[in-house]
N, C-alpha and C positions, 0 to 999 in steps of 0.2 A: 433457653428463655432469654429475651433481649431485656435490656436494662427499662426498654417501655412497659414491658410487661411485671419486673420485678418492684418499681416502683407505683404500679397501679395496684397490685396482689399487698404490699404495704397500705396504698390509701385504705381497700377495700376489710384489710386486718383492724386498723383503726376505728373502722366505722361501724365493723359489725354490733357492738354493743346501742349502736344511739338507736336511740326509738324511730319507727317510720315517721311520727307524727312529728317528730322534734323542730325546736323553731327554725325557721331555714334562714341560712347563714345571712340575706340580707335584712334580717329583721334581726338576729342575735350582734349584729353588729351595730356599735351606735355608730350613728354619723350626725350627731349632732354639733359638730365642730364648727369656729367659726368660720364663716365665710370670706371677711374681711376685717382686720385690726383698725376699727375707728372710723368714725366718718369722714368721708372727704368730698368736696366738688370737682368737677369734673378738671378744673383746672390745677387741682390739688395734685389729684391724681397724676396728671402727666408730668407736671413736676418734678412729683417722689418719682415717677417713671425716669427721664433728666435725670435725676439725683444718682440715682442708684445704677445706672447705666454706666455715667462718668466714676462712679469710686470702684467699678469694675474696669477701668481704666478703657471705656469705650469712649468714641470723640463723639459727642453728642451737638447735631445743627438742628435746629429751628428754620421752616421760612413756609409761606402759603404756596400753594397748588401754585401758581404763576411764576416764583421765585425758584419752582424746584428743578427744570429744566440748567438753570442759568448756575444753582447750588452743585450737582452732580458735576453738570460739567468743570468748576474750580476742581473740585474736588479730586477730579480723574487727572485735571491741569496740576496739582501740585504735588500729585503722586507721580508725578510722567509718564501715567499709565499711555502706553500706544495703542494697547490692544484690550479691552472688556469684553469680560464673558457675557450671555445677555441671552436670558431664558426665554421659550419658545413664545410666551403671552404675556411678555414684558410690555409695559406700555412706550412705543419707542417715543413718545413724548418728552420724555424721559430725562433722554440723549441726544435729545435737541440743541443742546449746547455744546456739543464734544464731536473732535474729528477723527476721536480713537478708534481704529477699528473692530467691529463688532465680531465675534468669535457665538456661532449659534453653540446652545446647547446641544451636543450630539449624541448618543448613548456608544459610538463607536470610540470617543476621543476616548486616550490613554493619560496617564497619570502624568506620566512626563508631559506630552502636550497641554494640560490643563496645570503645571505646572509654571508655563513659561507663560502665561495669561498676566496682564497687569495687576485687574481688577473684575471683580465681580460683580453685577447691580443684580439687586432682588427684593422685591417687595419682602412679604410676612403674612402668616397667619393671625397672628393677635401675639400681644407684649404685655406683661403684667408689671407692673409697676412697683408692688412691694420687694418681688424677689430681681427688679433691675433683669429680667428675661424677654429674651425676644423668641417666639415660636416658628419654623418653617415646619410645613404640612407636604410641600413637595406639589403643590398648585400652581399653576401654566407661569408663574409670573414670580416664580422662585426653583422652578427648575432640579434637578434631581440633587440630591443629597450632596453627592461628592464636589457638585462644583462650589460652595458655599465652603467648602474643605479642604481642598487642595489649592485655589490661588493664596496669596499670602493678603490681600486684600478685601476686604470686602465691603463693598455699600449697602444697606440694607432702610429701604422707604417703609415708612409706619405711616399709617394713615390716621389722626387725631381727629377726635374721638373715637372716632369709629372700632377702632381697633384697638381699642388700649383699654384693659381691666384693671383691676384694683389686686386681686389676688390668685393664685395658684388653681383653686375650687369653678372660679369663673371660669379662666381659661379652658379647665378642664371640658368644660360644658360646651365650647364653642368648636372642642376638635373631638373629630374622629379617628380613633384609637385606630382601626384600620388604618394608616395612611401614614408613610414615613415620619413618623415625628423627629425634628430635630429641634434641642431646647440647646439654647444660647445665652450665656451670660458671661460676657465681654470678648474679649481677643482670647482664641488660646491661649493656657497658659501653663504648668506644672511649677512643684516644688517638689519632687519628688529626688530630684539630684543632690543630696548635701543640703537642705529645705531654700539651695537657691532657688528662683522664681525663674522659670526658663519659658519665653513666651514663642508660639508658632509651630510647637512641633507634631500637633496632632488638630491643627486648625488656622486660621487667619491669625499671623502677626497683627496686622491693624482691623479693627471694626469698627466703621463711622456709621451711626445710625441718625438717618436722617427723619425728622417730625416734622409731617406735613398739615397744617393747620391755614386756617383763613387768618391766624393773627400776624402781626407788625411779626420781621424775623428778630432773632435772638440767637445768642450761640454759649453752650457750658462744653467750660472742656474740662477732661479729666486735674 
């Protein structure tokens, strides 16, 4: 007997008592929980999104759709990145501002090769604001998992409003469980050694999350 089968033959032990008709499990479950902690306007919201990003000790930039081209590119310039990784439906828009060279996402590169990369740009699936998380889905314009992983860098463009919720329940709603989920909330980090704080070793040293909005720019850092 495989352990598939001895843990099914246990569910199947458990169940035999409940009634055919019994309430089914998503009705006996409440979910009446709340959906978001208070009200906020939309400007609120992104914010506590700013807010909670930077005390994760992520570099949080502000600037509009126009400014974002010119933002990236500092950004790659004060890391000395030469070379960015740069997912297959990246808007090369982007990287209009930068002479670094581009590194496609490949699914042949090795860890060591996507090791020696500067930095990484990638948009997001959505960012919640109360728990300071950014979402990657694994969509043309974020690229597979591990590269978001293995540089020590990473830029990652949020699109304002559009893409920014208030809570965990929202987010939920906007992703499909199918699809790589990766949740993000600041730079790697552990305490797991002596409760020292050891940053980078299972994720991005740095995370600059860049908010893109039509407002005047603004910048909160950690």
């Amino acid at each position: 007997m495989s352990s598939r089968e001895r843990i099914l033959g246990r569910v199947r032990r458990a169940l035999a008592d409940v009634p055919q008709d019994d309430t089914p499990y998503e009705q006996a479950v409440s979910r009446d929980y709340l959906r978001e902690h208070g009200e906020r306007s939309i400007e609120q919201t992104v914010d506590l999104l700013a807010e909670n990003l930077a005390d994760y000790r992520a570099v949080v930039h502000r600037c509009t759709a126009a400014e974002l081209a010119a933002v990236i590119g500092r950004l790659l310039a004060e890391r000395g990145s030469k070379t960015v990784l740069v997912p297959s439906g990246l808007d090369e828009e982007w990287l209009a501002g930068t002479d670094a060279e581009r590194v496609p996402d490949r699914a042949e590169s090795t860890p060591h090769e996507l090791d020696q990369v500067g930095s990484v740009v990638t948009g997001c699936a959505v960012a919640v604001a109360e728990t300071g998380t950014i979402v990657l889905d694994g969509s043309p314009d974020q690229g597979r998992r591990r590269i978001t992983l293995v540089p020590d860098h990473h830029i990652c463009v949020v699109r304002v409003p559009d893409q920014v919720v208030s809570s965990v329940p929202q987010a939920l709603e906007r992703l499909d469980p199918a699809r790589p989920l990766t949740w993000i909330s600041g730079p790697s980090a552990t305490s797991d050694i002596e409760l020292d704080r050891v940053e980078g070793v299972h994720g991005p040293r740095t995370l600059e999350v860049v908010l893109v909005s039509g407002r005047a720019s603004a910048e909160v850092s950690p």
